[in-house]
C-alpha positions as CSV (number, residue, x, y, z in Angstrom):
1,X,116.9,123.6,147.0
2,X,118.4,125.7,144.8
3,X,119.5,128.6,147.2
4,X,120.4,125.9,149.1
5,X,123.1,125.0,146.4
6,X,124.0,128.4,145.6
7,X,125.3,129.1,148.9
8,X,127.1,126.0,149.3
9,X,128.8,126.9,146.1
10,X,129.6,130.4,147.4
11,X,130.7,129.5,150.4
12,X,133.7,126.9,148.7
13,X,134.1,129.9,146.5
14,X,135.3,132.5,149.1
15,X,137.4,130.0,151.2
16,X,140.9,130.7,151.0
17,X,142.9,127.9,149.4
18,X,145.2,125.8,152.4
19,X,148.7,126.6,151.4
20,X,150.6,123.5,150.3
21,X,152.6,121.9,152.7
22,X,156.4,122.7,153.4
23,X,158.6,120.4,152.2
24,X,162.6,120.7,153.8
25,X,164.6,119.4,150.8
26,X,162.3,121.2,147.8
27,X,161.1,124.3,149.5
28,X,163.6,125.7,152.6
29,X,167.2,123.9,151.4
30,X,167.0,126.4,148.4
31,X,166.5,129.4,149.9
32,X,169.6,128.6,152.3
33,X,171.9,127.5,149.6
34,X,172.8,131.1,149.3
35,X,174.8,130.3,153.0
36,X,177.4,128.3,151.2
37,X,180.1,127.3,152.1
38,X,180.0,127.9,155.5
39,X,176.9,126.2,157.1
40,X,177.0,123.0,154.7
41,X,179.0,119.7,154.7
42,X,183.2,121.1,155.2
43,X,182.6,124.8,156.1
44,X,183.6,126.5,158.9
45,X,180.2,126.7,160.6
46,X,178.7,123.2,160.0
47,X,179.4,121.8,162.7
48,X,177.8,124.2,164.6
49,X,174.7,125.2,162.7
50,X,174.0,122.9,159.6
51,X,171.7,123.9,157.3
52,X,171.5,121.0,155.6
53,X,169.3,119.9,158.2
54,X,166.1,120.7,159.6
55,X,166.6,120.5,163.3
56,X,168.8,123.4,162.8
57,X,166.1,125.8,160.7
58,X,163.3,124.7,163.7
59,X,165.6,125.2,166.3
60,X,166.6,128.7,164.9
61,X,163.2,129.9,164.0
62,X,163.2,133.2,163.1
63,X,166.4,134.2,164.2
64,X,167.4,132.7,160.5
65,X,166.0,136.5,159.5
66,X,168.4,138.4,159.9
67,X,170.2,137.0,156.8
68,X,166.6,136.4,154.9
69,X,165.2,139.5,154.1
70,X,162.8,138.3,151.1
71,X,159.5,138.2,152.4
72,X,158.3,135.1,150.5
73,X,161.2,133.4,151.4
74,X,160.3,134.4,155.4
75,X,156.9,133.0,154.6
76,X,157.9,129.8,153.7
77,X,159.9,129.3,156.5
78,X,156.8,130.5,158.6
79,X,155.0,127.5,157.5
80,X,157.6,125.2,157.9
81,X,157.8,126.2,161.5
82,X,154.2,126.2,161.6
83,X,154.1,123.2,160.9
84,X,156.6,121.8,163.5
């Protein structure tokens, strides 16, 4: 009984915590505010490419890269995608 616990134990131990979830407005808007004015509400791109919106961000997928170069940022969007 008492191995029986102890491995149970270890087992939750070593799992890797599930990442929280990705949340548009909180988590990816932030890391594109940096693409102002241009892609937000009166710039010269919005109307092609908003990034106030998340269509825009899943239908780019990593193409939004070549202007991101922070790795945690690029994660995050990872699992927005992945979550898609």
């Amino acid at each position: 009984m008492l191995l029986t616990l102890l491995i149970i134990w270890l087992r939750s131990w070593q799992q890797a915590p599930t990442p929280a979830r990705v949340d548009f407005q909180k988590d990816i808007r932030p890391i594109l505010e940096r693409c102002q004015p241009c892609h937000f509400t009166g710039g010269q791109m919005y109307q092609r490419l908003p990034f106030d919106r998340p269509e825009t961000v899943t239908k780019l997928g990593t193409r939004l890269f070549t202007r991101i170069r922070d790795e945690k940022q690029r994660e995050v969007i990872r699992r927005f995608l992945a979550a898609k």
